[in-house]
Residue frames as a rotation matrix with the C-alpha (Angstrom) as fourth column:
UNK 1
-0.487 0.802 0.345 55.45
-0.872 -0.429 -0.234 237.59
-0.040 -0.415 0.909 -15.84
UNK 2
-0.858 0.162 0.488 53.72
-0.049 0.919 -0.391 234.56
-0.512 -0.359 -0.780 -14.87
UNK 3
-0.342 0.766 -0.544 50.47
-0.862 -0.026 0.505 233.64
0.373 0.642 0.670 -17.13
UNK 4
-0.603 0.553 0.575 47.66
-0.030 0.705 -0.709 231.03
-0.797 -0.445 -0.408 -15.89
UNK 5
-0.493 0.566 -0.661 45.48
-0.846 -0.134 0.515 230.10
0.203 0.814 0.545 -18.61
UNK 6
-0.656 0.477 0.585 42.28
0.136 0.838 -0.529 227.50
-0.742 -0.267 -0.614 -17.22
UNK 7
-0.217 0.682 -0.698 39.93
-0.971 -0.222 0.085 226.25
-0.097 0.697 0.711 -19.58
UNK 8
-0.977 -0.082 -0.198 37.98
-0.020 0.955 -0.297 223.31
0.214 -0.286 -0.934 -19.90
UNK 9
-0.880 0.473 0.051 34.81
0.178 0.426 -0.887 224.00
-0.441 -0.771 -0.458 -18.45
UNK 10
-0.830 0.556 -0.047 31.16
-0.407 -0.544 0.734 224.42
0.383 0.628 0.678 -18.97
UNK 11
-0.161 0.709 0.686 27.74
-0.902 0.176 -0.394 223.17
-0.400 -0.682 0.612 -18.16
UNK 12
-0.671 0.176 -0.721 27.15
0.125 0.984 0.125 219.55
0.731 -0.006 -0.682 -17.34
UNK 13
0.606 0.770 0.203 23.82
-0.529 0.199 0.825 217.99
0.595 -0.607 0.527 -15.60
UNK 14
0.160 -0.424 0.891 24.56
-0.959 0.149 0.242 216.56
-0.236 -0.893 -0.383 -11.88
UNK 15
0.556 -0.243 0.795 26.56
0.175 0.969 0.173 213.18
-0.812 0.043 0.582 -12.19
UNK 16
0.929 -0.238 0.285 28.61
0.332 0.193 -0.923 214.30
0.165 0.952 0.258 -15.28
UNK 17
0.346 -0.914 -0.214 32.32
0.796 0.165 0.582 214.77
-0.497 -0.372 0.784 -15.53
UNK 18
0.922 -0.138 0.361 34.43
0.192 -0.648 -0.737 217.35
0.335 0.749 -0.571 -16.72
UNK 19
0.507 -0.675 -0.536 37.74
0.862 0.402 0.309 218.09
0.007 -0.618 0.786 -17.06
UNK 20
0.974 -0.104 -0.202 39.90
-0.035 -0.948 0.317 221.31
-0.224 -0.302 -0.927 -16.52
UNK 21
0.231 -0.920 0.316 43.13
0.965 0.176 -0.193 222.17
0.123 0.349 0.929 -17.79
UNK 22
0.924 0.092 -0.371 45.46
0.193 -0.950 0.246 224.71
-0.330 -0.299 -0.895 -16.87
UNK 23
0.382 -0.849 0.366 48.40
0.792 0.097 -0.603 225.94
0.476 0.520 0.709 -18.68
UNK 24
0.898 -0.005 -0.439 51.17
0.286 -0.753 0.593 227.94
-0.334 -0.658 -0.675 -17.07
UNK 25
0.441 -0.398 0.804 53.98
0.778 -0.276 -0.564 230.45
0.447 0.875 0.188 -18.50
UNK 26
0.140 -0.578 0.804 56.49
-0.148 -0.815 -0.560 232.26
0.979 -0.041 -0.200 -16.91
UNK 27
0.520 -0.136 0.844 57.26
-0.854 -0.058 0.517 230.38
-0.022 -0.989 -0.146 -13.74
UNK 28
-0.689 -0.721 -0.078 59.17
-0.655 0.664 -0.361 227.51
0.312 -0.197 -0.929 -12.80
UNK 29
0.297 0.915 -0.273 56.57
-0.433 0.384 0.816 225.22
0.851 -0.124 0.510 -13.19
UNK 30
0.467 -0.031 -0.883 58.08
0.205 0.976 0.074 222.30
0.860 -0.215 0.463 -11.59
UNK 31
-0.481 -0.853 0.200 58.92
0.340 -0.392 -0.855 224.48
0.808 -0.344 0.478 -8.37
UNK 32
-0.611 0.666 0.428 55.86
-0.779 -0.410 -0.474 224.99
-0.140 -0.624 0.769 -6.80
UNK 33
-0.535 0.833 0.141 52.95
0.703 0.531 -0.473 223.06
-0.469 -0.154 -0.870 -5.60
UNK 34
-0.911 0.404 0.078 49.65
-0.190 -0.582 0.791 223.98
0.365 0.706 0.607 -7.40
UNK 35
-0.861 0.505 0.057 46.19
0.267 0.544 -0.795 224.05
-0.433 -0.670 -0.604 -6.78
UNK 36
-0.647 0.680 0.344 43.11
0.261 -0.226 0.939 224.46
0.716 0.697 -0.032 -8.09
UNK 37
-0.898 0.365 -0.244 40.64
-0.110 -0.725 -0.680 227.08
-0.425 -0.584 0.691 -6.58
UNK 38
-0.578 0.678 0.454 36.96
0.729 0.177 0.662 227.86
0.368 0.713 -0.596 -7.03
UNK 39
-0.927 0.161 -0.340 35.08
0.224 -0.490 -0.842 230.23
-0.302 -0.857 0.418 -6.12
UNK 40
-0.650 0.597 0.471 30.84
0.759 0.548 0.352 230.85
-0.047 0.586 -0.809 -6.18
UNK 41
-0.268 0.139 0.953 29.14
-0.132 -0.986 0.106 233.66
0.954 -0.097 0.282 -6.50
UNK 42
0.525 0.520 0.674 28.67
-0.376 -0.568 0.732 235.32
0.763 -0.638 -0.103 -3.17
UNK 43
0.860 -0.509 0.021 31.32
0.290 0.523 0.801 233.08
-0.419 -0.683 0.598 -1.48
UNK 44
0.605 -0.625 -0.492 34.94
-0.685 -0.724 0.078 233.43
-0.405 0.290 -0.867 -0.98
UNK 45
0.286 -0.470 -0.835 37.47
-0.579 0.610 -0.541 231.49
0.764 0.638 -0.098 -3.54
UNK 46
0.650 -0.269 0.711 38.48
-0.676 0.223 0.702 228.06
-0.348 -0.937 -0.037 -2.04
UNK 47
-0.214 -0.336 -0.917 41.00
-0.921 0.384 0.074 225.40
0.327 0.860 -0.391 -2.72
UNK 48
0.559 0.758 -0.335 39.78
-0.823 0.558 -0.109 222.73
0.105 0.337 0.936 -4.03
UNK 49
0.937 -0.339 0.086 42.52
0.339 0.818 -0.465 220.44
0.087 0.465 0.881 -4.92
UNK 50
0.555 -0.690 -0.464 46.50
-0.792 -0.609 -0.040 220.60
-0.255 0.390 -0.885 -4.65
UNK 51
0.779 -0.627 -0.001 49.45
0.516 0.643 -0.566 218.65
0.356 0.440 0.824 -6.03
UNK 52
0.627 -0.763 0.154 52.86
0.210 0.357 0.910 218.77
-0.750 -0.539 0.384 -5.04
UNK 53
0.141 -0.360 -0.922 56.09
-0.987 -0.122 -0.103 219.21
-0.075 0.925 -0.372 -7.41
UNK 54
-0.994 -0.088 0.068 56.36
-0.073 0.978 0.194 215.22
-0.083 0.188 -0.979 -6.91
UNK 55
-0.525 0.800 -0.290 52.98
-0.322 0.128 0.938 214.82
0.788 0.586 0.191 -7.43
UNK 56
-0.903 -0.099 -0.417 51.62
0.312 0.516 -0.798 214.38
0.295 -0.851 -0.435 -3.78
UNK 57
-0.385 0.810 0.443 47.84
0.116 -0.433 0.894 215.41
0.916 0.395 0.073 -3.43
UNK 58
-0.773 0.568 -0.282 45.64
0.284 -0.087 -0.955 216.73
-0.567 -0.819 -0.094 -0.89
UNK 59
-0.748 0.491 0.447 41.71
0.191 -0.486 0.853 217.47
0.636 0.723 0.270 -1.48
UNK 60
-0.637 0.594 0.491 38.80
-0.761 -0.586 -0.278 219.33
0.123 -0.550 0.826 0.07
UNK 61
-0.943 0.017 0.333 36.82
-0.254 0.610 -0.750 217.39
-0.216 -0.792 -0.571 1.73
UNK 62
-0.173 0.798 -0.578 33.97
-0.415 -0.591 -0.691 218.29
-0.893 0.120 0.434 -0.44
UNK 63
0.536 0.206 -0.819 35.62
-0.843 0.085 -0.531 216.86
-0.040 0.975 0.219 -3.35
UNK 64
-0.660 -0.701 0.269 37.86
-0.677 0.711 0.191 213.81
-0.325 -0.056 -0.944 -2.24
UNK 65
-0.075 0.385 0.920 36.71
0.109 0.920 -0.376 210.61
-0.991 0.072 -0.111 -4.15
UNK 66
0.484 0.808 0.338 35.31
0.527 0.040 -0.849 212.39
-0.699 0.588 -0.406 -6.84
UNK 67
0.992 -0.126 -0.029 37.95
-0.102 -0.623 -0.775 214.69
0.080 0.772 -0.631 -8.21
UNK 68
0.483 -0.856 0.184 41.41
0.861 0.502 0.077 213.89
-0.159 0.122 0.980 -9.29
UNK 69
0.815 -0.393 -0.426 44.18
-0.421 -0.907 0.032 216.35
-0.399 0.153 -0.904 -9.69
UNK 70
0.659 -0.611 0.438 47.38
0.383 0.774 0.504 215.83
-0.647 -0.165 0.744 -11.85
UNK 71
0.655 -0.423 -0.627 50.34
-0.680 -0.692 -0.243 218.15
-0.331 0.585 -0.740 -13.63
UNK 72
0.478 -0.709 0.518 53.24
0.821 0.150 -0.551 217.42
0.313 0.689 0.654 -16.39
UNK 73
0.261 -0.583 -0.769 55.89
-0.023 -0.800 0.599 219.57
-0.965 -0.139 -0.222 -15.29
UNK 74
-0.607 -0.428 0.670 57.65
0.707 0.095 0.701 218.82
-0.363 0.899 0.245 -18.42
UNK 75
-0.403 0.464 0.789 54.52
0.642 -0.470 0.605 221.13
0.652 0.750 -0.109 -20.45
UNK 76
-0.993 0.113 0.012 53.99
-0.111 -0.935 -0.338 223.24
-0.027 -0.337 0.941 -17.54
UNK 77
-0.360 0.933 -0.003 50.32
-0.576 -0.220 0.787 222.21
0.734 0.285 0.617 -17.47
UNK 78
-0.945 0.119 0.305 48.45
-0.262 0.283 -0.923 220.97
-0.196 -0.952 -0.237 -14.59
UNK 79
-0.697 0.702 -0.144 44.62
-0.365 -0.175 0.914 219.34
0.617 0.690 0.379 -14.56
UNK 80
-0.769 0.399 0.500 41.53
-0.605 -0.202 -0.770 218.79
-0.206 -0.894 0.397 -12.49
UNK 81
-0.870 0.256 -0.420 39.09
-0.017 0.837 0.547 215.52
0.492 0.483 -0.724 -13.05
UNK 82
-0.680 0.546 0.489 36.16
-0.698 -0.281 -0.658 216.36
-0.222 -0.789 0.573 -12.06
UNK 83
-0.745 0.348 -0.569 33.16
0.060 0.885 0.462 213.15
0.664 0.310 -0.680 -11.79
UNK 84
-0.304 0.798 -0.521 30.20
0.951 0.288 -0.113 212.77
0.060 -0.530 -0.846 -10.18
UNK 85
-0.920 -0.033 0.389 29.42
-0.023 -0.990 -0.138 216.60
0.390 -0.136 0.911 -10.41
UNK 86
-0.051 0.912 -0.408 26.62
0.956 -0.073 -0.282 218.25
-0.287 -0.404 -0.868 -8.33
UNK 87
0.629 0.223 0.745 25.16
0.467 -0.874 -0.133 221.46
0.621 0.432 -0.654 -8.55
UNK 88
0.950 -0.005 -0.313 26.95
0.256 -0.559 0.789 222.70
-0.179 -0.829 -0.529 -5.39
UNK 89
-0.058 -0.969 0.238 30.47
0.689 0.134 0.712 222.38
-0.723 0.205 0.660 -7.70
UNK 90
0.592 0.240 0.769 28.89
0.621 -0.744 -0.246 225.19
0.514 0.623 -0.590 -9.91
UNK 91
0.735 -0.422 -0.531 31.48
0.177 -0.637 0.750 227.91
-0.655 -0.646 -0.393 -9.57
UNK 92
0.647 -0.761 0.043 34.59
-0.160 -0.191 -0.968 229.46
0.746 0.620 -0.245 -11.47
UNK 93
0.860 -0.470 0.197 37.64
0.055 0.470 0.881 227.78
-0.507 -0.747 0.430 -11.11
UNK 94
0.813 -0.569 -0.125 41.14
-0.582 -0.798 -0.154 228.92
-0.012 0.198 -0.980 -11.03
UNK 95
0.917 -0.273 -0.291 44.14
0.370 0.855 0.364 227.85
0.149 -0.442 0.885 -10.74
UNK 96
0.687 -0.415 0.596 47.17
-0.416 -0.898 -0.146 228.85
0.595 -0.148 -0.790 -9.30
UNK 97
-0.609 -0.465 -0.643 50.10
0.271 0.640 -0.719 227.83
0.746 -0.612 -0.263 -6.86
UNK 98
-0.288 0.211 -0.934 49.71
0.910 0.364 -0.198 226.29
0.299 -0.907 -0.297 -3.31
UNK 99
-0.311 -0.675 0.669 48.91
-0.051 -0.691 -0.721 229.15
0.949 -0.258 0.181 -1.45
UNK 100
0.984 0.179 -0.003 49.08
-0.041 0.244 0.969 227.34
0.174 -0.953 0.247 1.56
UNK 101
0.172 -0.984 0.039 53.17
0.955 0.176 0.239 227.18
-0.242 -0.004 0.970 0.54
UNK 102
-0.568 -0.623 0.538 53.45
0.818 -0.503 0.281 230.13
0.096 0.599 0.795 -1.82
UNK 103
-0.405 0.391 -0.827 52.45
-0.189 -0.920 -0.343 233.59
-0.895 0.018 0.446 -2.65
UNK 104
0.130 0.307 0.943 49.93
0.834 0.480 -0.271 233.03
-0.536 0.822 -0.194 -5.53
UNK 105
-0.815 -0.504 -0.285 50.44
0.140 -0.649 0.747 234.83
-0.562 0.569 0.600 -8.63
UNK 106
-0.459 0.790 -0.407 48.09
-0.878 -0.473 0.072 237.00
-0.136 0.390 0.911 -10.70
UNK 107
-0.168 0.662 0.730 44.90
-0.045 0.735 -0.677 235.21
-0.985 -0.146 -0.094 -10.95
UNK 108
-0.940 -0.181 0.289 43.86
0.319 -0.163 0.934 234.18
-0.122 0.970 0.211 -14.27
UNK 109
-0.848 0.528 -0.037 40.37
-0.444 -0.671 0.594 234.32
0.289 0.520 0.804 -15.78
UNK 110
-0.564 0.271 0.780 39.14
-0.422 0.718 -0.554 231.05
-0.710 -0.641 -0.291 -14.78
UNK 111
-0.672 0.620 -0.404 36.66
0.068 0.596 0.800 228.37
0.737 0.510 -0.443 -16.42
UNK 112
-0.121 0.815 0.566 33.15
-0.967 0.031 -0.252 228.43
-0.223 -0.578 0.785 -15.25
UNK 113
-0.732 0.285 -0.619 31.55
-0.187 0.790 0.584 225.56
0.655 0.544 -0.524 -14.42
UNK 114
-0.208 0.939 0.273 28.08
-0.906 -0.080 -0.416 225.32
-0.369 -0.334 0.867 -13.66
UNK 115
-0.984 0.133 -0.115 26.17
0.118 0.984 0.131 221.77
0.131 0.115 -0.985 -13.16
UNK 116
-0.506 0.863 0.002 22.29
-0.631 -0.368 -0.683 222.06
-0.588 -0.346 0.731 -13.89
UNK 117
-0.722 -0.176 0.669 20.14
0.227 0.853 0.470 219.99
-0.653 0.491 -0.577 -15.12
């Protein structure tokens, strides 16, 4: 059974950084592109960030410049640099595989993160 476990977040004023970690259990990590997701209240989850299993990256246009993405297959763990935060990046954020490639698997709980000042 596949397990997603994100954590990492919390509340930072606009311009501050946080990062995100995501640990993953029961899959072939190193077999699947990943991605990090968000999603805000009243809107519908998007992704944010993905990564390749070579490490090849694509980001939302929303966040390119400002947020990195980067996994260890080896530990199965995958993460999400996030800089320059605004409020408009307030949102829980998942992670999960590509699912522009894959079928994603159970969602986890997510990390909020909320940017106010």
């Amino acid at each position: 059974q596949v397990q997603l476990v994100e954590s990492g977040g919390g509340l930072v004023q606009p311009g501050g950084s946080l990062r995100l970690s995501c640990s993953a259990s029961g899959i072939i990590f190193s077999a699947y592109a990943m991605g990090w997701y968000r999603q805000a209240p009243g809107k519908q989850r998007e992704l944010v960030a993905r990564i390749s299993s070579g490490g090849s990256t694509y980001y939302a246009d929303s966040v390119r410049g400002r947020f990195t993405i980067s996994r260890d297959n080896a530990k199965s763990t995958m993460s999400l640099q996030m800089n320059s935060l605004q409020p408009e990046d307030t949102a829980m954020y998942f992670c999960n595989k590509d699912w522009t490639t894959f079928v994603v698997a159970s969602w986890g709980q997510g990390t909020q993160v909320t940017v106010s000042s």
